[in-house]
N, C-alpha and C positions, 0 to 999 in steps of 0.2 A: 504494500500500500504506500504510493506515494506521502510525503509532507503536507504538500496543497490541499489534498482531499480529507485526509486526517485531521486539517486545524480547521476545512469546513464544516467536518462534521460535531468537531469540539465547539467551534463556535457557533451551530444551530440549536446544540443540546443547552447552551450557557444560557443564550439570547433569550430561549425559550425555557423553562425549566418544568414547563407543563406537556410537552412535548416527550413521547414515548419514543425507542426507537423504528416501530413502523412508520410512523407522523415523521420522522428526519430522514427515511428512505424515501418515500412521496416527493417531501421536498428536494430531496439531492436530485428525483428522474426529472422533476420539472426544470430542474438548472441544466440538464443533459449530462450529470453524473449517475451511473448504474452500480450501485451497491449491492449486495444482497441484506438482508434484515440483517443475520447472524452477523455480516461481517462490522456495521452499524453496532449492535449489543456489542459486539467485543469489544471495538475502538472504546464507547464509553465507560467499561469495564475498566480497560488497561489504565483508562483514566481517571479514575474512583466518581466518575458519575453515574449515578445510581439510579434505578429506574424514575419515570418522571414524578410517583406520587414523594419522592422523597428528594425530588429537587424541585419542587412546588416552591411559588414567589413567598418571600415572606411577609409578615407582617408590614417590613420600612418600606419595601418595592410595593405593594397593596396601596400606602399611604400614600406613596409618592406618584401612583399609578391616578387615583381617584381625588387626589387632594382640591381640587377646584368644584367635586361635589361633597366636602365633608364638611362640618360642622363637628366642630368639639366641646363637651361644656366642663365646665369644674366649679370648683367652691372653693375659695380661701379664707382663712381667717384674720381680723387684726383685733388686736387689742389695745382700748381706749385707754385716756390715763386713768381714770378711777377702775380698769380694771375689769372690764367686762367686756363680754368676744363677742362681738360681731361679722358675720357672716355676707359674704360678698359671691354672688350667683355671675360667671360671664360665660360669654359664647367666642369662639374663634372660629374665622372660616380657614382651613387648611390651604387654599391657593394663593391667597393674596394677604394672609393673616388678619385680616380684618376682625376687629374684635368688638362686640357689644359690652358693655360693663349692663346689667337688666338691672342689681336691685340689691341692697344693704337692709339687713336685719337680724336682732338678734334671734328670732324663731324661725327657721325655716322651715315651717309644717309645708307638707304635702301642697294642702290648698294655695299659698302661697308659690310655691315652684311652679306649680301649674298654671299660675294666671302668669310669671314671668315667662312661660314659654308661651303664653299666647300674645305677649304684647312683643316678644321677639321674633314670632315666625316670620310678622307681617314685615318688620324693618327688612327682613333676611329676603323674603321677596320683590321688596319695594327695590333691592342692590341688585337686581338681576341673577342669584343665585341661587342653582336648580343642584336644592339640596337633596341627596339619596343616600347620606347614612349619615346618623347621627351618634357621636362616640360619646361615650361617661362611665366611670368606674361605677362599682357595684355600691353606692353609699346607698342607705334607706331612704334620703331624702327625694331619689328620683322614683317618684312613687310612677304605678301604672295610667295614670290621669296625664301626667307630666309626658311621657312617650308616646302614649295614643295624641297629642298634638300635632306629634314630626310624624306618624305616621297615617293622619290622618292627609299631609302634605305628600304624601308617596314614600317617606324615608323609613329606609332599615335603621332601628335603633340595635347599636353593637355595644356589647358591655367588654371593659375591657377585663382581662383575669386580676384576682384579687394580688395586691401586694405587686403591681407589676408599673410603676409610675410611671416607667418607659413607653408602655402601650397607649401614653396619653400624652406623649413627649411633647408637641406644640402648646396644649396647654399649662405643661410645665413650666415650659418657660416663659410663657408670660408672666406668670406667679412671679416666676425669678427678676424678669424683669422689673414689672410696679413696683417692686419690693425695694431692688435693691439704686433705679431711678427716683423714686417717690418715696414713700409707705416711710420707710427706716431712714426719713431724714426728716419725719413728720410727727410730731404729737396728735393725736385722735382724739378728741372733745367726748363726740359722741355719735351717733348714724347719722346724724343731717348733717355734721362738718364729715365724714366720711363721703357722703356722695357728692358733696359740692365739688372736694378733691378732684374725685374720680372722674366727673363729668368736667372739670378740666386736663387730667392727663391723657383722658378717650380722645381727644383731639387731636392732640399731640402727638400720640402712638400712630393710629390710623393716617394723617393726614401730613406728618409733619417729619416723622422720624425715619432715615432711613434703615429697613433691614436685610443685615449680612446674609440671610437666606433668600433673600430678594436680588441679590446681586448690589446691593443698597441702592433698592429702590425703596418707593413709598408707597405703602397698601392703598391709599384710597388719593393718591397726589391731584394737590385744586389744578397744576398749572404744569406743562411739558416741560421736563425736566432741562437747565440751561446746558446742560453735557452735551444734549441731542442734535442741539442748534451749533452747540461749536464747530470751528476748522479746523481742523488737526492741528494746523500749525498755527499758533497766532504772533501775530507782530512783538517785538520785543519791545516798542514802545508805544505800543496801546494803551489807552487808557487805562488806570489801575479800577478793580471792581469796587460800587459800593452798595457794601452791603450792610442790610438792617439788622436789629436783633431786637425780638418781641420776650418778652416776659412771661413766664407762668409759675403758676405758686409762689408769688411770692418774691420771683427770682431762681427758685432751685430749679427751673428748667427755660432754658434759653431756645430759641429758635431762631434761623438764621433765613434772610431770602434777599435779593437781588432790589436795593430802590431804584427805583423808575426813575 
């Protein structure tokens, strides 16, 4: 067996990992390579690729496959200065990370989550996003009322395995994020100074920040990026940029853009 035809047929079993070796002999006759099956099963053999139900995509390649139809939700907690934990419900969309902050409370019963997924479906529609699965760990709070919303909207609600914070990793890190931009450089009063917060850092996030999974772009950007419009090469003595900077919280978050 030549080299050439050996790394095509490693690299059809890779490309694909649902693909069995009858499905990669199909495909090699249609390119005008004649294999036979067995010869197919051996090469991926010699190569420790295993049949396809145990070279099936994973979990990150599923994510990364569907992420412009996914919706993730979570919960975090902070706690005020007198000491009492308040609970913070948001949503992330997986493609463009767009995040909704819905709602701060100390009790999150049931009824309450439920009415936060019915005042967020609508926004999630209003952004043109045709959601079809919707992630969240297995906490009690996401009662059956709370998922018959998303799936009244057509989406599979996916629970992710217990103790696996990874299977929720975009969520995660937003946590990581507010936290360690906002939240941990903030005193907490009480739930009304917590959403005032929050309904200014929502802004900032979505609108304003650029992110490294993004290429550092901006999830929901007002205005075409000035990178796009540049010349490769610009003048050495060009006008120097002037640029603004806008205030939030206070100061602890700067934003930066082009004056007119």
């Amino acid at each position: 067996m030549d080299e050439e035809t050996t790394a095509l047929v490693i690299r059809l079993a890779k490309e694909n990992p649902r693909w069995g070796y009858r499905r990669i002999q199909g495909e090699l006759m249609k390119l005008g390579v004649r294999l036979a099956a067995s010869t197919v099963a051996r090469i991926l053999f010699d190569h420790h690729l295993g049949p396809a139900s145990r070279r099936s995509a994973t979990w990150r390649e599923f994510i990364r496959a569907q992420a412009s139809h996914i919706v993730a939700t979570d919960f975090f907690s902070v706690d005020t200065v007198l000491l009492r934990r308040l609970y913070v419900l948001f949503f992330i969309e997986l493609g463009r990370r767009r995040t909704w902050i819905t709602g701060v409370t100390g009790h999150p019963n049931g009824s309450w989550v439920t009415q936060q997924a019915r005042n967020v479906v609508g926004d999630i529609v209003d952004a043109g996003i045709d959601v079809r699965f919707l992630v969240h760990d297995r906490d009690t709070k996401y009662v059956a009322s709370f998922d018959e919303v998303f799936r009244s909207e057509g989406a599979q609600v996916l629970r992710t395995p217990f103790r696996a914070p990874n299977a929720n990793a975009y969520a995660e890190r937003f946590v990581r994020t507010v936290r360690s931009e906002c939240l941990d450089h903030l005193l907490i009063v009480n739930a009304r100074h917590l959403e005032r917060i929050l309904r200014s850092y929502a802004p900032h996030y979505n609108c304003h920040r650029p992110h490294q999974g993004l290429s550092q772009e901006i999830p929901v950007p007002t205005l075409p990026s000035p990178m796009l419009a540049a010349t490769p090469a610009q003048p050495s003595h060009s006008r120097p940029l002037r640029v603004r900077r806008r205030d939030r919280l206070g100061g602890l978050i700067h934003e930066y853009e082009l004056a007119a």
